[in-house]
C-alpha positions in Angstrom: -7.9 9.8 -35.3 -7.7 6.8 -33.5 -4.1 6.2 -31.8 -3.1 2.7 -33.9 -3.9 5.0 -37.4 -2.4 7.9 -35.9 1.4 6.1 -35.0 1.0 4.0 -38.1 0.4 7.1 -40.4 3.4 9.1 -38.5 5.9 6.2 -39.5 5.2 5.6 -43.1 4.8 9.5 -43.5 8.2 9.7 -42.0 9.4 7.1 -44.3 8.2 9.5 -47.3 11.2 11.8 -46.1 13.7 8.7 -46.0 13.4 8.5 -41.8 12.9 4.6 -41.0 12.5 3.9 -37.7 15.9 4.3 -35.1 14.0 1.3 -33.0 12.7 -1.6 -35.0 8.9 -2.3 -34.7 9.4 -5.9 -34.9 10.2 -7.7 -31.6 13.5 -10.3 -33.2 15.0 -7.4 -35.5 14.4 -5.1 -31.8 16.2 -8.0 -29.8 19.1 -8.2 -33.0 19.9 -3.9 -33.3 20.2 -4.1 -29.1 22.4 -6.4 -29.1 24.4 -5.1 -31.5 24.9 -2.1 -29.2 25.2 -3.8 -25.8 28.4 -5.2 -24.3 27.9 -9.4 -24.3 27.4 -9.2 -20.7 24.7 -6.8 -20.5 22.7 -8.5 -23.4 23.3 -11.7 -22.0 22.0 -10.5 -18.6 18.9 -9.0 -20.5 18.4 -11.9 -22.8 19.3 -15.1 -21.3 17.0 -17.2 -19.7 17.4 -20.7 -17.0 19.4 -23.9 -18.3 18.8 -24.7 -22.2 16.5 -21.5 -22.7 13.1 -24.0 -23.1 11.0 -21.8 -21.0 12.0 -18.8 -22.5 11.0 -20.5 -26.3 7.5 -21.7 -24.5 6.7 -18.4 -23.5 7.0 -17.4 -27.2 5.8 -20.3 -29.1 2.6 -21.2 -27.0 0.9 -17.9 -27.9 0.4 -20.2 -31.1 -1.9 -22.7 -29.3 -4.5 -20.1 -29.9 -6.1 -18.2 -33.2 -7.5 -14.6 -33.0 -11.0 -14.9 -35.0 -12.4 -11.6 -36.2 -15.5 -10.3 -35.8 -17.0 -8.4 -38.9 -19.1 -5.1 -39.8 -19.2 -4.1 -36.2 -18.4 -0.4 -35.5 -14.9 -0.1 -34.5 -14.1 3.5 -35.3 -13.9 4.2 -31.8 -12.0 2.1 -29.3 -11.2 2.2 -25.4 -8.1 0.0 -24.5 -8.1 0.8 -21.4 -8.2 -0.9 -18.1 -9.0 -0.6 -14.1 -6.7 -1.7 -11.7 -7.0 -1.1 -8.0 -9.1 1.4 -8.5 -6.8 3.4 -11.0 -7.7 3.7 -14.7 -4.6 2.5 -16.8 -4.9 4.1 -20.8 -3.6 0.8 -22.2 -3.9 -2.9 -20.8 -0.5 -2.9 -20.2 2.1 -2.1 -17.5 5.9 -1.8 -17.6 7.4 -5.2 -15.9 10.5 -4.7 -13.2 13.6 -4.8 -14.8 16.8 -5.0 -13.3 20.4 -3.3 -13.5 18.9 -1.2 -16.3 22.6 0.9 -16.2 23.7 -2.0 -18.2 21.4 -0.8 -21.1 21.8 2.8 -20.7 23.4 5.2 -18.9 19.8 7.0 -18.1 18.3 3.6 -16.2 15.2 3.3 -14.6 14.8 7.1 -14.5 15.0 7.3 -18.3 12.5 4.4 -18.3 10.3 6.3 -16.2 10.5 9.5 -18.0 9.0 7.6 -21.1 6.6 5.7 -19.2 5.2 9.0 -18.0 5.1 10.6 -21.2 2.9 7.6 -22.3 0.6 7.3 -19.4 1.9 3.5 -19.5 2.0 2.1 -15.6 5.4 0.7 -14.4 6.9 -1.5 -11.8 9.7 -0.5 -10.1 12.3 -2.7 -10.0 13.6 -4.1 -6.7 17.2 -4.3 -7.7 16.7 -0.9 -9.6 20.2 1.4 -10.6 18.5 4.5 -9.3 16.5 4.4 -5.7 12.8 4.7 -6.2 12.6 7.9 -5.0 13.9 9.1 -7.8 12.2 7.1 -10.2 9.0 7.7 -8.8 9.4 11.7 -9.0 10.1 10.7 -12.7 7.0 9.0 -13.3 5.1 12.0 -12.1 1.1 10.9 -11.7 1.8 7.8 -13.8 0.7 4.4 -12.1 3.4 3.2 -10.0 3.8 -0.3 -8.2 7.1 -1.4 -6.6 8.5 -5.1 -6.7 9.7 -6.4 -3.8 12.0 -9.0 -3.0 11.7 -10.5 0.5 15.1 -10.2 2.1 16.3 -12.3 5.4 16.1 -8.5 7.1 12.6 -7.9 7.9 13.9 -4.9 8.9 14.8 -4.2 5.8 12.0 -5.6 3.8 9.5 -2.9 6.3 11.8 -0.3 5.2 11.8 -0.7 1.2 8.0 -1.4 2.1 7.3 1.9 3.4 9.8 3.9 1.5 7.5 2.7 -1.7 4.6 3.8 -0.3 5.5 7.3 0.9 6.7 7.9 -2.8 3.6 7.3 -4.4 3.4 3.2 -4.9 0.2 2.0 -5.8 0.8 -1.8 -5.1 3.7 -4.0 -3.5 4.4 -6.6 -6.0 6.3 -9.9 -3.9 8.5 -11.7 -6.4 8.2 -14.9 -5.2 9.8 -17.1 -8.2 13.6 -15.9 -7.3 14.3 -16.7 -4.0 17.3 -18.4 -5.6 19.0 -17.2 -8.4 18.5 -19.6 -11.4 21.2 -21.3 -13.3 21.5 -18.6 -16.3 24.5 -20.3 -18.7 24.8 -17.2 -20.5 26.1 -14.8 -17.1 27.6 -18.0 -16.1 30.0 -18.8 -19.2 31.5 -14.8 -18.9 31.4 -14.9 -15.3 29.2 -12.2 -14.9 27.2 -11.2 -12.3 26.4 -7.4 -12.2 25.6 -7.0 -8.3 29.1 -7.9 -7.3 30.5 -4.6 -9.0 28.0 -2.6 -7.3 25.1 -2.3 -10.5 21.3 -2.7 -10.0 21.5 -2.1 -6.0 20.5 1.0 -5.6 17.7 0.2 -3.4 19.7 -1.3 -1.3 22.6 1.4 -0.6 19.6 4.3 -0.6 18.1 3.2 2.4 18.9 3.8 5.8 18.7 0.4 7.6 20.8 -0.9 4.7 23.3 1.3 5.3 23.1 0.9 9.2 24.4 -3.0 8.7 27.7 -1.8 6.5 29.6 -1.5 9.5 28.8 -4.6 10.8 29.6 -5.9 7.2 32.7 -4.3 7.3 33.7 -6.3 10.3 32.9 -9.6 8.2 34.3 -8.8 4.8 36.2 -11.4 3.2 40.0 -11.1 2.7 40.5 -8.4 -0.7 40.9 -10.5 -3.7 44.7 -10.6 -5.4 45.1 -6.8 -7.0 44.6 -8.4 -11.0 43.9 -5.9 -13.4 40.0 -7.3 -13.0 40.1 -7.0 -9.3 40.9 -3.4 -9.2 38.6 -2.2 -12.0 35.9 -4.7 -10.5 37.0 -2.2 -7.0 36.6 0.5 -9.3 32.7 0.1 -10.3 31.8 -0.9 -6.9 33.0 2.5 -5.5 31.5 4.3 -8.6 28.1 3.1 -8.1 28.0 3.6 -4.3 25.9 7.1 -3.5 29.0 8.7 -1.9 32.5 10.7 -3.4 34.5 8.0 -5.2 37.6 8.1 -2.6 35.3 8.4 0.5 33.5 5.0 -0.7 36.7 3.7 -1.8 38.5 4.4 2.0 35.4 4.0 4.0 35.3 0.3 2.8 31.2 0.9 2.6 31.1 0.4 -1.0 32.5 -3.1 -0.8 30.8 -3.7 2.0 27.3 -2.9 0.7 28.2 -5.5 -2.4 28.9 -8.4 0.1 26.0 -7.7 2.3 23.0 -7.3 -0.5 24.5 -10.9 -1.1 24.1 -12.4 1.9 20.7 -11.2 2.3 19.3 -10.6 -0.9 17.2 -13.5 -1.1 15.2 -15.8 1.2 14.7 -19.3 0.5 12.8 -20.4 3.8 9.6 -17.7 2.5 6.3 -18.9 3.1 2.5 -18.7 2.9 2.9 -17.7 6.3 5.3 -14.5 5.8 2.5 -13.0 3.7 1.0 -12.0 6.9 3.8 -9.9 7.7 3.4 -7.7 5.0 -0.2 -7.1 5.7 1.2 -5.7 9.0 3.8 -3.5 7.1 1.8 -2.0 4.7 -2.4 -1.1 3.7 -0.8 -1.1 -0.3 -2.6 -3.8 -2.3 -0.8 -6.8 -2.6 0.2 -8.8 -5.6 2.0 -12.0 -5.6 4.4 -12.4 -8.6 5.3 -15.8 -9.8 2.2 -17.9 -9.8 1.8 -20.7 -12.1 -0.1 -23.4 -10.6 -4.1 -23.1 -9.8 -3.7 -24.4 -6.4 -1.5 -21.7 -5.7 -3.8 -18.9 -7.2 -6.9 -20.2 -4.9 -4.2 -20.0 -1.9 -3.3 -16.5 -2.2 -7.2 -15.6 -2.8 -7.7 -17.6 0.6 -4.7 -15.3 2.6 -6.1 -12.5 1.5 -4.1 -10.7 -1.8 -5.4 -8.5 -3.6 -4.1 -10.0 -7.0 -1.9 -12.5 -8.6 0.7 -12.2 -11.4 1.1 -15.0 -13.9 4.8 -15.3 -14.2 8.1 -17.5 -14.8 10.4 -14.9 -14.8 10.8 -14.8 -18.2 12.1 -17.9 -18.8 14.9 -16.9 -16.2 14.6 -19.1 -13.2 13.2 -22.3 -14.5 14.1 -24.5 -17.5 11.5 -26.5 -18.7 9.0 -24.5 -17.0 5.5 -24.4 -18.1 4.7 -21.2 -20.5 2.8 -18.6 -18.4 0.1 -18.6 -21.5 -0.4 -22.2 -20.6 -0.7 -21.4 -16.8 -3.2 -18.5 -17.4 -6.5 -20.2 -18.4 -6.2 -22.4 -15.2 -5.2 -19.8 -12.6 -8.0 -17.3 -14.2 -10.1 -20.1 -13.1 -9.2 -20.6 -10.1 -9.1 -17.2 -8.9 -12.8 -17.3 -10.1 -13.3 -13.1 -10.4 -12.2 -12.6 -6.6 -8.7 -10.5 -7.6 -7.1 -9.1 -11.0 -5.0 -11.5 -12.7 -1.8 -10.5 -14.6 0.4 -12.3 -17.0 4.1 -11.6 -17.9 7.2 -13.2 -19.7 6.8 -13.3 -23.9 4.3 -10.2 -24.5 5.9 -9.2 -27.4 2.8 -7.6 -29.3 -0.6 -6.4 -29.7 -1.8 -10.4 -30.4 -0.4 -11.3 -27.3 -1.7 -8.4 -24.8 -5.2 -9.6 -27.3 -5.2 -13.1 -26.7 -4.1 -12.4 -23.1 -6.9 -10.6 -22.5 -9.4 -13.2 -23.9 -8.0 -15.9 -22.0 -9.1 -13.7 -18.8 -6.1 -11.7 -17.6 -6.6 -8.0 -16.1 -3.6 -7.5 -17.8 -0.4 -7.7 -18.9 3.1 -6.9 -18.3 5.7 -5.6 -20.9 10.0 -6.0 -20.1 12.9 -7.2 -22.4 12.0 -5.2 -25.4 11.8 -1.9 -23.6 15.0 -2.6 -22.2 16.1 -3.3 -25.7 14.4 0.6 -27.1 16.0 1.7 -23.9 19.9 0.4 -25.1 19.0 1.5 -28.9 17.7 4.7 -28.1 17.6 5.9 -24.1 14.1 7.9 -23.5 12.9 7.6 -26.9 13.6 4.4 -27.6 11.5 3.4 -24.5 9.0 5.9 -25.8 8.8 4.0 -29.1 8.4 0.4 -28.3 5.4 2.1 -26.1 4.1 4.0 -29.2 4.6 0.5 -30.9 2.9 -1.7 -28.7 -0.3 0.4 -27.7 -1.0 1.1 -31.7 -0.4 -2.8 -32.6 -2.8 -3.1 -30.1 -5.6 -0.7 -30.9 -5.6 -1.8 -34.2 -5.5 -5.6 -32.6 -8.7 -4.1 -31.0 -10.5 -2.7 -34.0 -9.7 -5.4 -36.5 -10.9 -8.0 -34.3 -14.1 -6.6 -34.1 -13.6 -5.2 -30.6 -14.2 -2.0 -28.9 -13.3 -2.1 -25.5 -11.2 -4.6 -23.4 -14.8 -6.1 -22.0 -15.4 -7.2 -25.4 -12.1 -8.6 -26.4 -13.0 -10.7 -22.9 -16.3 -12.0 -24.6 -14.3 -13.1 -28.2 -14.1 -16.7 -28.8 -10.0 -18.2 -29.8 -9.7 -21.5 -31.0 -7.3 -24.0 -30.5 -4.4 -23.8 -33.1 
């Protein structure tokens, strides 16, 4: 039976014995049930996007610029939804997007994430600014596809390090953010003051690897003056020496805890990054290389031009920019550019089989999947992950076989039409 009939039958038959689904197929009562069960700060970490929110609505309501039109009495019984990538077969024409501070969904993290991603054969990306090091997550994932984000640091050092430490676990491909080498201005974290790195969440990257660690001393020289002991202080002190990978009262005496909170600050991010630096990383690593963040056409020939190996339509979901353009407006016009030379991938408002479709049509390799496995993973842990995966590769095969599709070259050859 194929897999869309197969989930499909297992949720209605379910239903028969008065089990409804835990996780809500549908992406806006999804995004409603986790919120409902994550503090405000975590949901408006997950949820919130730059300014006034307009790019995060564009990513969603362009998908409408284009119609689906089926094909008929063409034999769909059988159907292949996979996809190649680098050499690697992927079972669905999806991959998990990086995700940060996943503790602030659930408890299990990025390892709970990866446990369901491997159970699914779905590929992930792991995250950059991660709760648990990649290490970890990467044993997790087993022989699933793995890539590892990468944000370029102002330690070179440091950026080798994370670099190679991705590759020894098993990393398929280095994926450079490039959209967020500032942090954008995000009303919702701003209005509750929250900012999960500074109580030591979603750097566990960071404090797992050695020349990190190395600079804490020096840190510890330059630490700021302790804030007044306030209630908030103390338990902000508190988390900090939690999440640091050493016995609570050693991190809280050693002062490394604090310290590795004010030095991932200071060198987190890297404004002055260029075409140039991409060069670097060719010295650092033989991994493919995928640059994150590309919108503009011009930009897609570029990185053909240096030398990547592919290019990921992105605006961060709606978190950096507001009033950026969609990235389903971007994609037509950077497929084009890159003219066949490297895969093309598209993230920010996949929310469902039409999308990863019309994604697909439009010329992308394929696409990348975040905030609503985050949201399975705060309803649910594991199997809440596990579901919205179940959810979105049926919606998808059946996408597939009602469109009159078979494989993902066909889908490529479909015709949409403007809305």
């Amino acid at each position: 039976m194929a897999y869309g009939v197969a989930r499909q039958q297992a949720i209605f038959l379910a239903g028969v014995a008065g089990r409804k689904p835990r996780v809500p197929v549908d992406a806006g009562r999804l995004e409603a049930r986790a919120r409902k069960v994550m503090s405000a700060e975590a949901f408006a970490y997950v949820a919130g996007g730059a300014g006034g929110e307009a790019t995060v609505r564009a990513n969603r309501a362009d998908w409408d610029d284009w119609r689906i039109v089926p094909r008929m009495l063409r034999d769909v019984s059988r159907r292949d939804t996979s996809v190649e990538l680098f050499g690697r077969r992927h079972a669905s024409p999806f991959l998990l997007a990086p995700v940060g501070v996943l503790e602030l969904c659930h408890r299990g993290a990025d390892t709970a994430v990866a446990r369901a991603a491997a159970s699914e054969g779905v590929g992930m990306v792991l995250s950059n600014q991660a709760s648990h090091p990649m290490e970890r997550v990467a044993g997790a994932l087993g022989d699933a596809p793995k890539w590892f984000q990468l944000y370029w640091s102002t330690n070179d050092d440091l950026v080798e390090s994370l670099v190679a430490r991705a590759q020894r676990c098993g990393c398929e491909a280095i994926v450079v953010t490039l959209d967020t080498t500032l942090l954008g201005w995000r009303p919702r974290d701003l209005d509750l003051g929250s900012l999960p790195f500074l109580t030591g969440k979603g750097i566990a990257q960071y404090t797992s690897d050695p020349v990190f660690r190395a600079l804490l001393d020096e840190a510890a020289e330059e630490q700021a003056p302790a804030p007044r002991p306030t209630p908030a202080a103390i338990s902000a002190l508190v988390q900090i020496a939690r999440a640091y990978p050493e016995p609570f009262l050693r991190a809280l005496r050693s002062g490394h805890a604090r310290a590795a909170v004010q030095r991932f600050v200071r060198i987190y991010s890297r404004p002055s990054l260029t075409w140039e630096d991409l060069a670097r990383l060719r010295e650092m690593t033989s991994l493919p290389v995928v640059l994150k963040g590309i919108l503009h056409p011009d930009d897609a020939r570029r990185a053909v031009e240096v030398g990547v190996d592919g290019v990921l339509v992105s605006n961060h979901g709606g978190r950096q920019v507001d009033g950026a353009q969609s990235t389903v407006r971007a994609l037509p016009g950077v497929v084009e550019a890159v003219d066949g030379r490297v895969p093309v991938l598209m993230d920010s408002g996949v929310r469902g089989g039409a999308d990863v479709f019309k994604a697909l049509a439009l010329g992308a390799t394929a696409t990348l999947v975040g905030r609503p496995y985050a949201y399975g993973l705060a309803i649910a842990g594991q199997q809440g992950v596990r579901d919205v995966l179940r959810n979105l590769a049926a919606d998808v095969d059946l996408t597939f076989g009602l469109a009159g599709c078979r494989s993902v070259e066909e889908v490529r050859a479909t015709e949409l039409v403007p809305a």
